[in-house]
C-alpha positions as CSV (number, residue, x, y, z in Angstrom):
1,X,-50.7,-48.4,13.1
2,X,-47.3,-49.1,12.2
3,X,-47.9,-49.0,8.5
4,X,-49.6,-45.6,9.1
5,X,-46.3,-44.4,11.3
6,X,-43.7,-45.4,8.7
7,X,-45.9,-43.8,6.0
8,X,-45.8,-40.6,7.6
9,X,-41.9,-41.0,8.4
10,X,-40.9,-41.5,5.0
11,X,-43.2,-38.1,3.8
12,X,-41.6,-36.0,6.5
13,X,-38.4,-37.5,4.8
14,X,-40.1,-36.5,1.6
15,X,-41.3,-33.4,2.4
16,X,-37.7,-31.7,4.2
17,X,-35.4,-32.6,0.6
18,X,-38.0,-30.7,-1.6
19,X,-37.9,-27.9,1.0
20,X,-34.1,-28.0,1.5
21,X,-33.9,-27.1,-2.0
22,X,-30.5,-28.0,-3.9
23,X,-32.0,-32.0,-3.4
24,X,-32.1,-32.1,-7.2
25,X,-30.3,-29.7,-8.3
26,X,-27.9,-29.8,-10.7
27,X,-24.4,-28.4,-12.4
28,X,-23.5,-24.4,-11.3
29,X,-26.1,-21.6,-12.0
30,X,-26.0,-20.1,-15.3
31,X,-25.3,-16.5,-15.8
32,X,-26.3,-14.4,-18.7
33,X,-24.2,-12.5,-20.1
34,X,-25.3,-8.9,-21.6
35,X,-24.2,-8.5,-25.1
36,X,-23.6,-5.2,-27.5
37,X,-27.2,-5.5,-29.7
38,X,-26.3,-2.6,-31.6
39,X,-23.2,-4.7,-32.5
40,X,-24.9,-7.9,-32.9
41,X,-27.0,-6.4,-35.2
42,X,-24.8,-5.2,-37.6
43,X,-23.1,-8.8,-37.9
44,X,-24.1,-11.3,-40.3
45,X,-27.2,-13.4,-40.3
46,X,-26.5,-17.1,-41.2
47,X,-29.7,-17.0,-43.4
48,X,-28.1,-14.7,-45.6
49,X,-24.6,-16.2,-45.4
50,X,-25.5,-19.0,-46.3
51,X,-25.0,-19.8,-50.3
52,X,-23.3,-16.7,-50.5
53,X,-20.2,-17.3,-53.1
54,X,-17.1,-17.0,-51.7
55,X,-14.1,-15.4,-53.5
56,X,-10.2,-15.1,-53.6
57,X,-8.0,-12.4,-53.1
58,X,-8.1,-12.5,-57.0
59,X,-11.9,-11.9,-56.7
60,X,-12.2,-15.6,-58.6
61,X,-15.1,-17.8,-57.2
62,X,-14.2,-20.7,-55.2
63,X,-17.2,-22.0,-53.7
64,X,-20.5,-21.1,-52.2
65,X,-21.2,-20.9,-48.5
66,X,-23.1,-24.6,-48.0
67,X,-23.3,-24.0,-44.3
68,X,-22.7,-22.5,-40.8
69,X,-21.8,-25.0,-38.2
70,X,-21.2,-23.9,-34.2
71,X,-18.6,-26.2,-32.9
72,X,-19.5,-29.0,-29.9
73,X,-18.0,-26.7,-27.7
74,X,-20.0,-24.0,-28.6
75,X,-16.4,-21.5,-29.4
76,X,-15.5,-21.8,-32.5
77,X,-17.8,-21.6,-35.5
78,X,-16.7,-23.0,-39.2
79,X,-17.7,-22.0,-42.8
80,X,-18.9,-25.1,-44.5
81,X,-18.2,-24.6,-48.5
82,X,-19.2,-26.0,-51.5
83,X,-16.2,-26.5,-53.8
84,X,-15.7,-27.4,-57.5
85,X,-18.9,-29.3,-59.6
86,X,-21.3,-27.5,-62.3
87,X,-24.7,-26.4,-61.5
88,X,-25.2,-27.9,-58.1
89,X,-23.5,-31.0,-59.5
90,X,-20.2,-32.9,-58.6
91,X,-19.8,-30.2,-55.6
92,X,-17.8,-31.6,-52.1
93,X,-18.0,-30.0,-49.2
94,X,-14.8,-28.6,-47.1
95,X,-14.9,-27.0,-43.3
96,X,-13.0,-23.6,-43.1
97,X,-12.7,-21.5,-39.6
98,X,-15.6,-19.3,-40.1
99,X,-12.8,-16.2,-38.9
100,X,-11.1,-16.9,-41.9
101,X,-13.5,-15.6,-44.1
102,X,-13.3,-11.8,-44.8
103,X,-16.4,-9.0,-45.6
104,X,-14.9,-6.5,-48.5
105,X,-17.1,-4.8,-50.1
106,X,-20.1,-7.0,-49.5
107,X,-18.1,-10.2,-50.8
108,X,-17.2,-12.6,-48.8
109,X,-13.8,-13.6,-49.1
110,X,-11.3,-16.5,-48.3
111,X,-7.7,-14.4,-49.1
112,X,-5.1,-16.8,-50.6
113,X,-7.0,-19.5,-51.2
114,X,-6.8,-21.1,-54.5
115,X,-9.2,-23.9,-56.0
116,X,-6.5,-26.3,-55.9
117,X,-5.4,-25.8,-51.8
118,X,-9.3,-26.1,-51.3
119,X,-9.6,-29.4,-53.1
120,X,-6.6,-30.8,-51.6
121,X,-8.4,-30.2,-48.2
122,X,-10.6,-33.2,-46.3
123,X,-13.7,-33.3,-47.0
124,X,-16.3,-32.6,-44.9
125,X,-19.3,-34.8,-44.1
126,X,-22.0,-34.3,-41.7
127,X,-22.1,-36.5,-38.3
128,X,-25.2,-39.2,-38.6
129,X,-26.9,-38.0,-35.0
């Protein structure tokens, strides 16, 4: 009989957290946030971005867009290039603020940016996860 009485307490415990609610929950509710879809839809796909070539102001090549990476933080995303090589070959990759690239005329520019301040830039490798 005992047994049978502490059983029961301990599902009455049980059974008033899961109807309290909130027991096991977790962090602040999320909102959503409504967006602009006509404007959203006249941005830039990352499909399409990406291995895009990327001028100068000079309208000389200075890479190809390798990649489009979204920051840990989830602000800020970055323009992964492919710099120097030939054919696919010899290439290393840099990390540019993906607001620093420019649409004119359905090329994608990087203004002021030469080969040479691009190679002098880190290179980028991706984190091993």
């Amino acid at each position: 009989m005992k047994k049978l009485s502490l059983f029961a307490g301990a599902a009455a415990i049980a059974l008033s957290v899961l109807m309290a609610g909130g027991g096991f929950a977790q962090g602040q509710p999320q909102t959503i946030t409504k967006v602009d879809v006509l404007q959203v839809s006249t941005g830039f796909r990352a499909s399409k971005v990406i291995g895009a070539d990327v001028v100068n102001g000079a309208n000389e090549s200075i890479g190809k867009i390798d990649d489009v990476i979204i920051a840990s933080d989830g602000k800020a995303p970055y323009a992964v290039l492919s710099i120097g090589g030939f054919l696919g070959m010899g290439a290393r990759l840099i990390a540019v603020p993906y607001d620093s690239l420019r649409v004119v005329e359905k090329k994608i520019m990087l203004p002021g940016a030469s080969k040479e301040q691009l190679k002098a830039l880190p290179e980028f490798r991706y984190a091993s996860n």
